[in-house]
Structures are given as C-alpha cells and as structure tokens.
mmCIF file as Biopython writes it, N, C-alpha, C and O atoms, coordinates in Angstrom:
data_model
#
loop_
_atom_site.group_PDB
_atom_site.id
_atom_site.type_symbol
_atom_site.label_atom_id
_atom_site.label_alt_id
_atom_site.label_comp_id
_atom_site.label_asym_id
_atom_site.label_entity_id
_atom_site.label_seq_id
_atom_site.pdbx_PDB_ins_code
_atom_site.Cartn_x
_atom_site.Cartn_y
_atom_site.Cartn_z
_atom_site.occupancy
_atom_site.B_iso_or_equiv
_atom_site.auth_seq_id
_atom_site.auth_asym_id
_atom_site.pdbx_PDB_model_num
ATOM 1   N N  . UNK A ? 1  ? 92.383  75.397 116.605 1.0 0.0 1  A 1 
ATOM 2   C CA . UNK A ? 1  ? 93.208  74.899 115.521 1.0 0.0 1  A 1 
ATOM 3   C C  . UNK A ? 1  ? 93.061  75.771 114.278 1.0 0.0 1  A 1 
ATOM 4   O O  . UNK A ? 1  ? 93.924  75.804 113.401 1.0 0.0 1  A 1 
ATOM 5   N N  . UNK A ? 2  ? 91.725  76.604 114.235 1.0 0.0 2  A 1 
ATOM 6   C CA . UNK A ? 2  ? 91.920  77.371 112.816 1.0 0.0 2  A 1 
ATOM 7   C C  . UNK A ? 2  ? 92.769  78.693 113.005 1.0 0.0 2  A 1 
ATOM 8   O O  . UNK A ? 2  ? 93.422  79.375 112.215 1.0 0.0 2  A 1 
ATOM 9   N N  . UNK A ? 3  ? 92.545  78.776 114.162 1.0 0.0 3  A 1 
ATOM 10  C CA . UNK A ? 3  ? 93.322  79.964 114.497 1.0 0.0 3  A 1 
ATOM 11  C C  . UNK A ? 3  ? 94.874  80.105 113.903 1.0 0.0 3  A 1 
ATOM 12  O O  . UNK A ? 3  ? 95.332  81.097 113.336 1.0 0.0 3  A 1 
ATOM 13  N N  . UNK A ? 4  ? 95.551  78.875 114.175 1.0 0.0 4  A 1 
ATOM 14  C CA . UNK A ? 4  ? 96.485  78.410 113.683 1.0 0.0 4  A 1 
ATOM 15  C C  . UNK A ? 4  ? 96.660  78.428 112.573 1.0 0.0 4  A 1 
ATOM 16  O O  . UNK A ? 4  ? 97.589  79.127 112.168 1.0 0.0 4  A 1 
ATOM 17  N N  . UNK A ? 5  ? 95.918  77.737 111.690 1.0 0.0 5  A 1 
ATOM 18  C CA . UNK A ? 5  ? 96.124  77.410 110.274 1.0 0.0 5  A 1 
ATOM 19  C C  . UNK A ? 5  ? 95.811  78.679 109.249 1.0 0.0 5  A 1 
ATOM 20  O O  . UNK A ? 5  ? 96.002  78.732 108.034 1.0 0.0 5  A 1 
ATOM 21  N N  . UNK A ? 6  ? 95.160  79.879 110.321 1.0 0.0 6  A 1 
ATOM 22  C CA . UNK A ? 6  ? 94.716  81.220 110.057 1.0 0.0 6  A 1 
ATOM 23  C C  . UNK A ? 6  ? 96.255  81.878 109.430 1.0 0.0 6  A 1 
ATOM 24  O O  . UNK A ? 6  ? 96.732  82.041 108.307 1.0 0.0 6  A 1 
ATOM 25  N N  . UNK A ? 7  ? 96.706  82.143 110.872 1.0 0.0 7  A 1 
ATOM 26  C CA . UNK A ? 7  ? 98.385  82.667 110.935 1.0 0.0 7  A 1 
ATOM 27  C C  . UNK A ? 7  ? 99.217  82.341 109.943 1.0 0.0 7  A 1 
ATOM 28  O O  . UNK A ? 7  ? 99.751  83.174 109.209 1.0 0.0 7  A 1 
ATOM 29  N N  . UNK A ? 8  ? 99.405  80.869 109.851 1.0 0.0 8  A 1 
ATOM 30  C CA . UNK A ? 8  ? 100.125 79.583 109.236 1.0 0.0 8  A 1 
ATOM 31  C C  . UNK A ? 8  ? 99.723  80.695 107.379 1.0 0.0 8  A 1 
ATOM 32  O O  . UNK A ? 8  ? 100.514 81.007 106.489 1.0 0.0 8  A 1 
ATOM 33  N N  . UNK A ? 9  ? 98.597  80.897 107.471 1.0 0.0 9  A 1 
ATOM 34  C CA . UNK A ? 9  ? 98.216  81.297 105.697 1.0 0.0 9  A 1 
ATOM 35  C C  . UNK A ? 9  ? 98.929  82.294 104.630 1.0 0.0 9  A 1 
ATOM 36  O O  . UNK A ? 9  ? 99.196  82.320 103.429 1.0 0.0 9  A 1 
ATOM 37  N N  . UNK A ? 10 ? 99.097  83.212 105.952 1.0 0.0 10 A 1 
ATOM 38  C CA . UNK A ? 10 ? 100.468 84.335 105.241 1.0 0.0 10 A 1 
ATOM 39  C C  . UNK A ? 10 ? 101.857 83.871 105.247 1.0 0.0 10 A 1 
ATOM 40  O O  . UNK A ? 10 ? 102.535 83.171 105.999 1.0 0.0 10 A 1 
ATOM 41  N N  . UNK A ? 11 ? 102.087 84.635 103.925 1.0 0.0 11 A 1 
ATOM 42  C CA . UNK A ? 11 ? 103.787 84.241 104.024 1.0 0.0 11 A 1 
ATOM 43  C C  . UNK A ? 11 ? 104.342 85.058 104.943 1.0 0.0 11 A 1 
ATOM 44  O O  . UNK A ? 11 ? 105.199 84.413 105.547 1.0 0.0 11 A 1 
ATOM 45  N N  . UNK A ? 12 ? 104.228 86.777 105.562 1.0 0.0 12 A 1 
ATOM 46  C CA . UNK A ? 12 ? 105.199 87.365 106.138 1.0 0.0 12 A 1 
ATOM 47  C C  . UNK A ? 12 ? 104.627 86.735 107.572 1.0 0.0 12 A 1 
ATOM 48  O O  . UNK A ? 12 ? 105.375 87.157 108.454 1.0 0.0 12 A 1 
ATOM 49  N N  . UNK A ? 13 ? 103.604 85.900 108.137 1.0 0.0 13 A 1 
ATOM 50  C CA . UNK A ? 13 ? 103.673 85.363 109.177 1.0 0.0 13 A 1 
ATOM 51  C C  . UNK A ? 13 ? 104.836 84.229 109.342 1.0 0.0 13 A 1 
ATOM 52  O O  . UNK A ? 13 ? 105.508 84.087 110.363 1.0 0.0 13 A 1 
ATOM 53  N N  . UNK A ? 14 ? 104.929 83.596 108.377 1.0 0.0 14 A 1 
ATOM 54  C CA . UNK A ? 14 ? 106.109 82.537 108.338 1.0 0.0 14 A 1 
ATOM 55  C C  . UNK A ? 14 ? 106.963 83.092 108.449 1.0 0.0 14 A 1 
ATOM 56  O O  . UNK A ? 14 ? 107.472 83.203 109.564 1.0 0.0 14 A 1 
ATOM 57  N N  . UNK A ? 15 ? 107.455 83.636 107.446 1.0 0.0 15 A 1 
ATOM 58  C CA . UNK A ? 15 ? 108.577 84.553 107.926 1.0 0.0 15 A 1 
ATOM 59  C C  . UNK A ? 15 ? 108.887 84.991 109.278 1.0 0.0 15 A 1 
ATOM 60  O O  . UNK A ? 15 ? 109.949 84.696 109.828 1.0 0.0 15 A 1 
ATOM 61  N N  . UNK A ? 16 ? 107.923 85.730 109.853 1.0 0.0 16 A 1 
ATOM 62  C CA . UNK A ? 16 ? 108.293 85.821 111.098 1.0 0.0 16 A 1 
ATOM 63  C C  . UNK A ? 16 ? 108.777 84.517 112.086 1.0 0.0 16 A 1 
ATOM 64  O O  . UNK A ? 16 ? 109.668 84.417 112.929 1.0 0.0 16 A 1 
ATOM 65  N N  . UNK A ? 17 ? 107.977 83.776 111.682 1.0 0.0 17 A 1 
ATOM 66  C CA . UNK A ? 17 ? 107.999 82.869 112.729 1.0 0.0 17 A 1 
ATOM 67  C C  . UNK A ? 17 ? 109.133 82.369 112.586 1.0 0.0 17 A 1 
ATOM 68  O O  . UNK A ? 17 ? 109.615 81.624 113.439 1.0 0.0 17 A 1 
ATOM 69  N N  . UNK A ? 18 ? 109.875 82.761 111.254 1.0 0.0 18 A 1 
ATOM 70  C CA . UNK A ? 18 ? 111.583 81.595 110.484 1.0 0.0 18 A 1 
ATOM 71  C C  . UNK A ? 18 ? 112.529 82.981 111.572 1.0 0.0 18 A 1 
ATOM 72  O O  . UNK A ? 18 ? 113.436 82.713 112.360 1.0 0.0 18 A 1 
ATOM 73  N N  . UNK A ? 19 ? 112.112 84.052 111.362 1.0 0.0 19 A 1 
ATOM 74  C CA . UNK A ? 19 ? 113.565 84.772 112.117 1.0 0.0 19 A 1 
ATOM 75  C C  . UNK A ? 19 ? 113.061 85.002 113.848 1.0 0.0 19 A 1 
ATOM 76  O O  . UNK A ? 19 ? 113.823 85.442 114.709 1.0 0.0 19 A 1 
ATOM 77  N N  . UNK A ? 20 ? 111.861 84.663 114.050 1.0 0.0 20 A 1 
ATOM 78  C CA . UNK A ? 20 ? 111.991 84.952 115.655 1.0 0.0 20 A 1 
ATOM 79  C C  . UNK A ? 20 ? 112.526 83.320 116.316 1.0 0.0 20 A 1 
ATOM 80  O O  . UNK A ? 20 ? 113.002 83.123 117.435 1.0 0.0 20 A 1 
ATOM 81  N N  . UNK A ? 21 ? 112.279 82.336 115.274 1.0 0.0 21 A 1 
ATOM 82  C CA . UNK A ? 21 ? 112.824 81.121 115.669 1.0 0.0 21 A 1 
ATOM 83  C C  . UNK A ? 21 ? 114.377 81.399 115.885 1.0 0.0 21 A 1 
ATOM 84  O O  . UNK A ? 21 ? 114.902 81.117 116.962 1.0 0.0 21 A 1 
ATOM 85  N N  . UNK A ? 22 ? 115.086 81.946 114.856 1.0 0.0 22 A 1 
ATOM 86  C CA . UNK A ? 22 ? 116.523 82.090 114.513 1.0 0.0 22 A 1 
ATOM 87  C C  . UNK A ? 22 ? 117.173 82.997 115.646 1.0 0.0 22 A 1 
ATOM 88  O O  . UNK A ? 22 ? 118.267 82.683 116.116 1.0 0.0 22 A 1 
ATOM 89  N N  . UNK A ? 23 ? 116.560 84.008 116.034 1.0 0.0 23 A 1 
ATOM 90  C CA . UNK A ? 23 ? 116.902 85.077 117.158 1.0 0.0 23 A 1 
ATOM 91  C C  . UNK A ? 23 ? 115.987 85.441 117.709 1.0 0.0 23 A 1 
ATOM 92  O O  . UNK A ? 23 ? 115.375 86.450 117.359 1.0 0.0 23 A 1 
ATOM 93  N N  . UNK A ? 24 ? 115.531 84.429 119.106 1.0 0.0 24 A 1 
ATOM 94  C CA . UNK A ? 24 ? 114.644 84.325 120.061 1.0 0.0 24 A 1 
ATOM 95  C C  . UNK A ? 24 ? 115.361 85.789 120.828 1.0 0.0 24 A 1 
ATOM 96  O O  . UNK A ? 24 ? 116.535 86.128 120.682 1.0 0.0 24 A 1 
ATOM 97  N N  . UNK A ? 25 ? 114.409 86.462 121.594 1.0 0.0 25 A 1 
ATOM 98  C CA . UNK A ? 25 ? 114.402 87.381 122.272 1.0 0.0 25 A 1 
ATOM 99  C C  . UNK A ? 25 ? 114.160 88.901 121.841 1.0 0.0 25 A 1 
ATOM 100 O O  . UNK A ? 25 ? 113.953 89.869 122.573 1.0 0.0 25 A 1 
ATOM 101 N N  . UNK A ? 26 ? 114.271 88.821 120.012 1.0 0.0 26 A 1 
ATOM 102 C CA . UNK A ? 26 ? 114.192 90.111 119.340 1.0 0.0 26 A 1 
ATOM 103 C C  . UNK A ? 26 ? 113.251 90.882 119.939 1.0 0.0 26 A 1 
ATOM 104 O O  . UNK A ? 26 ? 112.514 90.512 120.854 1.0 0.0 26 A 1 
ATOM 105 N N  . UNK A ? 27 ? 113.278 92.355 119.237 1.0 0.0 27 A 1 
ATOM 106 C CA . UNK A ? 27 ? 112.589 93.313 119.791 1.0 0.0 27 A 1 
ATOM 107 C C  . UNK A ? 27 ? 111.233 93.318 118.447 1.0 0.0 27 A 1 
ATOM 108 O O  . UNK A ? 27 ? 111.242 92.667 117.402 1.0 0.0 27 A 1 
ATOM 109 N N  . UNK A ? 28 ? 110.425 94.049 118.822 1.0 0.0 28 A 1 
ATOM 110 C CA . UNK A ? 28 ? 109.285 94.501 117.706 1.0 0.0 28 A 1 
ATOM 111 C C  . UNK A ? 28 ? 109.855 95.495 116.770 1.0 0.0 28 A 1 
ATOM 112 O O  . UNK A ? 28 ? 109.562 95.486 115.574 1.0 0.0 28 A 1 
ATOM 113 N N  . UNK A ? 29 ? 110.574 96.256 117.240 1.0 0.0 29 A 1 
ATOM 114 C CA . UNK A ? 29 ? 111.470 96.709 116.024 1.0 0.0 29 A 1 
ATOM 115 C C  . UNK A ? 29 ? 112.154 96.291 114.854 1.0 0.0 29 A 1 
ATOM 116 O O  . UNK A ? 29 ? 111.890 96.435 113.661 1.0 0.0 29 A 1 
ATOM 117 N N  . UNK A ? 30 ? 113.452 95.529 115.686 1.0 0.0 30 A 1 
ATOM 118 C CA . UNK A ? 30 ? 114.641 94.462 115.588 1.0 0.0 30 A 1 
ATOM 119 C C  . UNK A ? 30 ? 113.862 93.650 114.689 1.0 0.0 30 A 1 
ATOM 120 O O  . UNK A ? 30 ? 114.589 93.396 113.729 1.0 0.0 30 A 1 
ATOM 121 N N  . UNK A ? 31 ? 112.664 93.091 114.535 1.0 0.0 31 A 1 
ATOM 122 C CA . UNK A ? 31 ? 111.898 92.799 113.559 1.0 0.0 31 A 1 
ATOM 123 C C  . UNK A ? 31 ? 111.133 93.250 112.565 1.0 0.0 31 A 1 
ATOM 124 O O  . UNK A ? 31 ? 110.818 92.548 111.604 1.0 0.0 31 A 1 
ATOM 125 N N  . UNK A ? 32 ? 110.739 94.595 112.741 1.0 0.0 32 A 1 
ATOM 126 C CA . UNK A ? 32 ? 110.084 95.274 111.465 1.0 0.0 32 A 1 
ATOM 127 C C  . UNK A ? 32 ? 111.653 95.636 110.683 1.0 0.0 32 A 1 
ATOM 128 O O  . UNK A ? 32 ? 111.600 96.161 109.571 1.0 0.0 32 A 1 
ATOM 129 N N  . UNK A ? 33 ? 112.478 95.457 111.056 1.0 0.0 33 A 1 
ATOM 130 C CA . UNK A ? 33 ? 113.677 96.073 110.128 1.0 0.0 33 A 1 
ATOM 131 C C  . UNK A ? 33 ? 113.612 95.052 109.313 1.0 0.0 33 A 1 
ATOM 132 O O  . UNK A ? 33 ? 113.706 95.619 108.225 1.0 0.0 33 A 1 
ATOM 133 N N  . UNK A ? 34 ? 113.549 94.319 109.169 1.0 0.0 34 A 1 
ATOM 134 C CA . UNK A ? 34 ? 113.173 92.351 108.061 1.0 0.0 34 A 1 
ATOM 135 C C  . UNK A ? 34 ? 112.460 92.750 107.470 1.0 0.0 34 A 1 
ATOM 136 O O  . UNK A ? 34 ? 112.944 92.634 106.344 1.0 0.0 34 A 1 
ATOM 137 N N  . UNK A ? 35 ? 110.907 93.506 107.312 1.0 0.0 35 A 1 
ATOM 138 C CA . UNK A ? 35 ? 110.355 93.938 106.203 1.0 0.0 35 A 1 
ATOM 139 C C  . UNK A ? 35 ? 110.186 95.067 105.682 1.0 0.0 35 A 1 
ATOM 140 O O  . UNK A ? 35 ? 110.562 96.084 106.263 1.0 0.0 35 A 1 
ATOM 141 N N  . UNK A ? 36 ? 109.580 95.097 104.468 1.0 0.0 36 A 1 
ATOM 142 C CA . UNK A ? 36 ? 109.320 96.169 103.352 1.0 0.0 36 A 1 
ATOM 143 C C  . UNK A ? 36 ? 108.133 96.852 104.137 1.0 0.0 36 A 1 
ATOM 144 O O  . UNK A ? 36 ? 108.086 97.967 103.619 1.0 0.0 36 A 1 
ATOM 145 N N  . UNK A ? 37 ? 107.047 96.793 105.201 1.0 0.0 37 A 1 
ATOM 146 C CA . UNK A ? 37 ? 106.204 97.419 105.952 1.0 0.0 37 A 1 
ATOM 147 C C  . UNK A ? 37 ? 106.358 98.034 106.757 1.0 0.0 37 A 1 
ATOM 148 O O  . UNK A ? 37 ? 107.422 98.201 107.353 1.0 0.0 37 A 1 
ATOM 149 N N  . UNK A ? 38 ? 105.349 98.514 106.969 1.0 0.0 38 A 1 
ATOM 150 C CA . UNK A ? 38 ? 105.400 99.631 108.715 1.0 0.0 38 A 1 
ATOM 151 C C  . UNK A ? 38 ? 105.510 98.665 110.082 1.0 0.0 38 A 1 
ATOM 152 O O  . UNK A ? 38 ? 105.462 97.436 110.118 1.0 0.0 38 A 1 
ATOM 153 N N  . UNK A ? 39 ? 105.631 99.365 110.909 1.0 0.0 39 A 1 
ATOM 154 C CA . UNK A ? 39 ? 106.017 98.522 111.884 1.0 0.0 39 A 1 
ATOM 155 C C  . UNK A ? 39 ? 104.485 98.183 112.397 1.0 0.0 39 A 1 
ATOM 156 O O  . UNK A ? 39 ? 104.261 97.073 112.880 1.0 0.0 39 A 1 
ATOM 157 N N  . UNK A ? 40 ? 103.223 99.366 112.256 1.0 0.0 40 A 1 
ATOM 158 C CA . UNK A ? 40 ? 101.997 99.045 112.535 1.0 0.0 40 A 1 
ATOM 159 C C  . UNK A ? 40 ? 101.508 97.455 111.759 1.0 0.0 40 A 1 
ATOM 160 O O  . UNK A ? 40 ? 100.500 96.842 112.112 1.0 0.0 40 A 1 
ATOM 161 N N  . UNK A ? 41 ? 102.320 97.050 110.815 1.0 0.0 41 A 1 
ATOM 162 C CA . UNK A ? 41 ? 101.664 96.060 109.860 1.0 0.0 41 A 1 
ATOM 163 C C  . UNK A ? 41 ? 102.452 95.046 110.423 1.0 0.0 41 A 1 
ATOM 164 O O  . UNK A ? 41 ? 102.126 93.871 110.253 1.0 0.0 41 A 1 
ATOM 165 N N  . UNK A ? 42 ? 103.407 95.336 111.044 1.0 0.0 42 A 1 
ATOM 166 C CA . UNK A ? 42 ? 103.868 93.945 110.944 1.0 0.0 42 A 1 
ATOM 167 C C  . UNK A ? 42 ? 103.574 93.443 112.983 1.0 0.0 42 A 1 
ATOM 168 O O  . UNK A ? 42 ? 103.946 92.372 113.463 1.0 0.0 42 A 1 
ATOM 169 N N  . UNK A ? 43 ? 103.011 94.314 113.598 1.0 0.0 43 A 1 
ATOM 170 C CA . UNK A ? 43 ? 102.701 94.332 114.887 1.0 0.0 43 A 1 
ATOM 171 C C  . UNK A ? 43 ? 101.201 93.677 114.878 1.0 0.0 43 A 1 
ATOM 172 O O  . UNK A ? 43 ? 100.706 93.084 115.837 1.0 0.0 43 A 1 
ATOM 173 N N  . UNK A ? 44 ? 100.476 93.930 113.415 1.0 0.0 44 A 1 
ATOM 174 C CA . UNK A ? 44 ? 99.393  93.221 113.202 1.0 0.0 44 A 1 
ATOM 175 C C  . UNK A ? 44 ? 99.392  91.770 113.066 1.0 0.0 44 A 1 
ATOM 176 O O  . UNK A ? 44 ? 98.381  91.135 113.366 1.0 0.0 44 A 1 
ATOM 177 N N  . UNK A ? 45 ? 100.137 91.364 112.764 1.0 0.0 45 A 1 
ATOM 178 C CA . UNK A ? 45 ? 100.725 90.132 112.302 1.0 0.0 45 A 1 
ATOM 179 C C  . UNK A ? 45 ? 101.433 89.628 113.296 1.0 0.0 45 A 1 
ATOM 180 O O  . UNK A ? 45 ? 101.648 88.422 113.169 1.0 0.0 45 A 1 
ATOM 181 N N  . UNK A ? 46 ? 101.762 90.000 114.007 1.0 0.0 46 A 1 
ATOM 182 C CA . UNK A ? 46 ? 102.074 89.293 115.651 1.0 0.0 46 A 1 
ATOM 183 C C  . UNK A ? 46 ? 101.275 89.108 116.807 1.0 0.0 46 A 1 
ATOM 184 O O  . UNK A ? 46 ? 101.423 88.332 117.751 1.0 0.0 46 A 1 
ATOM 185 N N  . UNK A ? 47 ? 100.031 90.316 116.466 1.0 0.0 47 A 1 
ATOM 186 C CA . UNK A ? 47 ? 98.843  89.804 117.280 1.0 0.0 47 A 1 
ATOM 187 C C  . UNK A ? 47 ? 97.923  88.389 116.791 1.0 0.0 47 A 1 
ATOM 188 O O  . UNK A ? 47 ? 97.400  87.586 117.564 1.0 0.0 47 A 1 
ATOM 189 N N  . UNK A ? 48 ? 97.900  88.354 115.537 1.0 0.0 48 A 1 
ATOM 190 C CA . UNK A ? 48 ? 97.487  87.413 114.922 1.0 0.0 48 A 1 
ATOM 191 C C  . UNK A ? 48 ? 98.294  85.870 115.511 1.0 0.0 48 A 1 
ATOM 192 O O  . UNK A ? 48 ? 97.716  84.914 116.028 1.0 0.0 48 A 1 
ATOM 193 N N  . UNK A ? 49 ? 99.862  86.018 115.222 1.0 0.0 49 A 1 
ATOM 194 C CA . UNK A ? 49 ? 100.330 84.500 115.889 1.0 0.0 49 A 1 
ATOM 195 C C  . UNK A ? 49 ? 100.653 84.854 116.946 1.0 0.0 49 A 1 
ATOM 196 O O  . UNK A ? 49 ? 101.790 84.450 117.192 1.0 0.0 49 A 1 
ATOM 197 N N  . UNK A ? 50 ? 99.981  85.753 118.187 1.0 0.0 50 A 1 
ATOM 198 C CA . UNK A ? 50 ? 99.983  85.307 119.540 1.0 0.0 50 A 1 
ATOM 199 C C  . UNK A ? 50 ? 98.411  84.576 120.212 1.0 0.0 50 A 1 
ATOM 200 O O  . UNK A ? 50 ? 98.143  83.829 121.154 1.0 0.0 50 A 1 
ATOM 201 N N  . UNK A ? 51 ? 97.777  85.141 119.339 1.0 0.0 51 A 1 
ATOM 202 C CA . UNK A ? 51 ? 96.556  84.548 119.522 1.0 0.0 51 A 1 
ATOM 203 C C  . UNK A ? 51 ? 96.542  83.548 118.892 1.0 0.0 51 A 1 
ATOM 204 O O  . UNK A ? 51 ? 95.630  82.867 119.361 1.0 0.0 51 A 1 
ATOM 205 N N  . UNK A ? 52 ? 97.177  82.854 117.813 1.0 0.0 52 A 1 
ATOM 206 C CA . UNK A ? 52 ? 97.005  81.703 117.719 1.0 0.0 52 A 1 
ATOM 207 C C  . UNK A ? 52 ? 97.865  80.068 118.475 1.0 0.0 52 A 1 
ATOM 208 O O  . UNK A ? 52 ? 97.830  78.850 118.299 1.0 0.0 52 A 1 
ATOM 209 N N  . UNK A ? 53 ? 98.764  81.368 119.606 1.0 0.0 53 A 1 
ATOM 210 C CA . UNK A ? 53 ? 99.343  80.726 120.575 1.0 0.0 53 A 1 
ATOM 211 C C  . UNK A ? 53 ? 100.770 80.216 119.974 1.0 0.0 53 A 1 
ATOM 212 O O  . UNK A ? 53 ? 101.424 79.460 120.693 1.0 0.0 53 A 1 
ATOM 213 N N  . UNK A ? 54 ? 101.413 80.664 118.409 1.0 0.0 54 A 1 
ATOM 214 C CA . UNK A ? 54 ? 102.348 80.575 118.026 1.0 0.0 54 A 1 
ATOM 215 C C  . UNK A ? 54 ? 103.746 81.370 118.930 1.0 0.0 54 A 1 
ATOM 216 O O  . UNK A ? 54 ? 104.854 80.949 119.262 1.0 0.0 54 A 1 
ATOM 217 N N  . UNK A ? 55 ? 103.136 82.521 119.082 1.0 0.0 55 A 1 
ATOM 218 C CA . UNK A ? 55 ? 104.218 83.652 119.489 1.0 0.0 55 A 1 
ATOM 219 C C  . UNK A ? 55 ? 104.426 83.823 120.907 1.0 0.0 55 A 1 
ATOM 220 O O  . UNK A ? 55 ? 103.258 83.840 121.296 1.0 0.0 55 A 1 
ATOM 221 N N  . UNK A ? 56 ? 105.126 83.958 121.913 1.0 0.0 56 A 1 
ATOM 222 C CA . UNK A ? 56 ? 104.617 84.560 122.784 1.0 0.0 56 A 1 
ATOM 223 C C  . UNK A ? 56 ? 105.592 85.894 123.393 1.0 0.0 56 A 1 
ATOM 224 O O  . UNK A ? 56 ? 106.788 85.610 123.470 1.0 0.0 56 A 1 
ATOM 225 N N  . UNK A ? 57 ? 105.302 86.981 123.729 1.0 0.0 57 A 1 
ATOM 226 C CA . UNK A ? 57 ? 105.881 88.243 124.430 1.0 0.0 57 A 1 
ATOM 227 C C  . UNK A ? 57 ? 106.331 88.861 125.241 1.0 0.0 57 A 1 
ATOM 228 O O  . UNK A ? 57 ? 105.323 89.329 125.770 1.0 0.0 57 A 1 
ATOM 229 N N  . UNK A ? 58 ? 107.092 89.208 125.729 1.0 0.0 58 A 1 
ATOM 230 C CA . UNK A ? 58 ? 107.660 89.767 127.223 1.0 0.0 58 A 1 
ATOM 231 C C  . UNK A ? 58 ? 108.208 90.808 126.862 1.0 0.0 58 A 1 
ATOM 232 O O  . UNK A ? 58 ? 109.212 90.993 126.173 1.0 0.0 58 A 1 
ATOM 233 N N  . UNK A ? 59 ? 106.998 92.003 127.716 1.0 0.0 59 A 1 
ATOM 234 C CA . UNK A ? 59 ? 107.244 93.288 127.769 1.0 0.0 59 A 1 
ATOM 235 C C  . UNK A ? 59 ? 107.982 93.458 129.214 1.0 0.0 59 A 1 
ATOM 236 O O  . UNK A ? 59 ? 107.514 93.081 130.289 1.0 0.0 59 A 1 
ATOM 237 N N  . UNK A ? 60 ? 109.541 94.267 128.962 1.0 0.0 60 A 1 
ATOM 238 C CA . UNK A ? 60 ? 110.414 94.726 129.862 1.0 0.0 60 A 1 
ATOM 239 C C  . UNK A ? 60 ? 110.625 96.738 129.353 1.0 0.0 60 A 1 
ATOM 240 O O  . UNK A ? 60 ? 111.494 97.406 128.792 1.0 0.0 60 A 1 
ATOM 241 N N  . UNK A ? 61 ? 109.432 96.971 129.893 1.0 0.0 61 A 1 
ATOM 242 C CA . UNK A ? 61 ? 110.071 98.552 129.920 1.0 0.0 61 A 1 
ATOM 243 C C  . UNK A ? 61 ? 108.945 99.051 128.845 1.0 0.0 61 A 1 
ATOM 244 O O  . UNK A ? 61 ? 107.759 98.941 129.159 1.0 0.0 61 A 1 
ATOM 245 N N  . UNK A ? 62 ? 109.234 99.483 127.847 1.0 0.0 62 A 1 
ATOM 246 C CA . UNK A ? 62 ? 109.011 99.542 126.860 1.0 0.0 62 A 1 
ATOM 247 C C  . UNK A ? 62 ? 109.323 99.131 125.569 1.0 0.0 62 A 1 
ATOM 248 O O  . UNK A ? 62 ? 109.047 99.789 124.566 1.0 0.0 62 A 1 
ATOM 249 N N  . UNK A ? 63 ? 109.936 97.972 125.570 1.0 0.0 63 A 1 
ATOM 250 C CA . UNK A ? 63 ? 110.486 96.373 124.951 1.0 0.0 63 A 1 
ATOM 251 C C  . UNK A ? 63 ? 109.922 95.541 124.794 1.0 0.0 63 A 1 
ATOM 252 O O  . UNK A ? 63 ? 109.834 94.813 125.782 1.0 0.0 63 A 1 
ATOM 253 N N  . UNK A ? 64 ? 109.175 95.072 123.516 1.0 0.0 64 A 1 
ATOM 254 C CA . UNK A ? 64 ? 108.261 94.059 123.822 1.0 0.0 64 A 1 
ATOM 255 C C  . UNK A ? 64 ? 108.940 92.983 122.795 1.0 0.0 64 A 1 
ATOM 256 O O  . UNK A ? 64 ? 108.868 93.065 121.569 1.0 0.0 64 A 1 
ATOM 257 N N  . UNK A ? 65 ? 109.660 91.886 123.582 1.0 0.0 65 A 1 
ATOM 258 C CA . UNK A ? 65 ? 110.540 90.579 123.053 1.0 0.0 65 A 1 
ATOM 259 C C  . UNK A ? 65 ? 110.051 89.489 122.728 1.0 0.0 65 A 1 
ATOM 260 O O  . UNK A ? 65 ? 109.414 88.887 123.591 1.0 0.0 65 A 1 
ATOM 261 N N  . UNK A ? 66 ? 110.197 88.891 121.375 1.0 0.0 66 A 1 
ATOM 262 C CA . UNK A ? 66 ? 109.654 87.624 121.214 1.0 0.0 66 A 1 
ATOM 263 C C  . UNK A ? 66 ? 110.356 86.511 121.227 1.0 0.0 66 A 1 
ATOM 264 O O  . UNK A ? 66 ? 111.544 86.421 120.916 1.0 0.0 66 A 1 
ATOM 265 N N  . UNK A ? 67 ? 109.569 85.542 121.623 1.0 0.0 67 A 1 
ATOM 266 C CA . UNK A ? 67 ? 109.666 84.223 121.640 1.0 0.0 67 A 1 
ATOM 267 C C  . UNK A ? 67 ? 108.496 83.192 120.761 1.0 0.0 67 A 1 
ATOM 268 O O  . UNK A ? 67 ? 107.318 83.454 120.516 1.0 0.0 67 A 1 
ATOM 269 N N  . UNK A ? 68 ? 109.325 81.889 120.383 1.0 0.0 68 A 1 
ATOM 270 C CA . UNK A ? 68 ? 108.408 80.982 120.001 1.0 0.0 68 A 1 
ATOM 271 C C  . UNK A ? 68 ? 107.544 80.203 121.079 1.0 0.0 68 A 1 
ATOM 272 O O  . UNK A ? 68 ? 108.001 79.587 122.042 1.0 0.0 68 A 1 
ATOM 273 N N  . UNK A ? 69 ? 106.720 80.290 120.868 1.0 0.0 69 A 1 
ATOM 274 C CA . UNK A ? 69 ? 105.568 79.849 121.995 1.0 0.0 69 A 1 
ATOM 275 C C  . UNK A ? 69 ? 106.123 77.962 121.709 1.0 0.0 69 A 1 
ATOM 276 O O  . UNK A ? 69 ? 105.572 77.055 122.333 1.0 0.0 69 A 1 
#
C-alpha cells in the first residue's frame, strides 16, 4: 500500500495515470510527448507506477504499451 501512495505523491505520476487512463494502449513515447522531460524521466516514473501495480505494459516488438492496471 505505500508503494502506492509512493507513486500517488507526484504530480507528473498523476498525470500520467489521467492520459494513459484517457488513451489506453499509448506508446512510451506517445507519452513523453505530454511532458516538458526526457523520455529517460518520464520512463522513471512508469517504473515507479508499475511497481506499485498502478500501470501495467505490453511489449510488442519494440513497443512498450500502456495500460491501467
């Protein structure tokens, strides 16, 4: 549960979680284009809410697509 409330603490985690809700299937790209960061920063921030079991991923190829867990 802290894990959760870990994720939950940042705003660009919310964020994420408001546009991968909105357009389930995006790419890790298709999503760093939403922020002012690198794509390394914001890939940090998705390991964070997959481990907290928020996010979850499906790599096809070299495509790695999200979903809300």
């Amino acid at each position: 549960m802290d894990a959760v409330f870990q994720a939950l603490a940042h705003t660009t985690r919310r964020q994420i979680l408001d546009i991968v809700r909105d357009k389930a299937g995006l790419s890790v790209g298709e999503l760093a284009r939403h922020f002012d960061v690198s794509r390394i920063a914001v890939m940090n921030h998705l390991a964070v809410l997959e481990k907290a079991g928020l996010i979850i991923s499906e790599k096809t190829g070299r495509t790695r697509k999200l979903y809300l867990n």
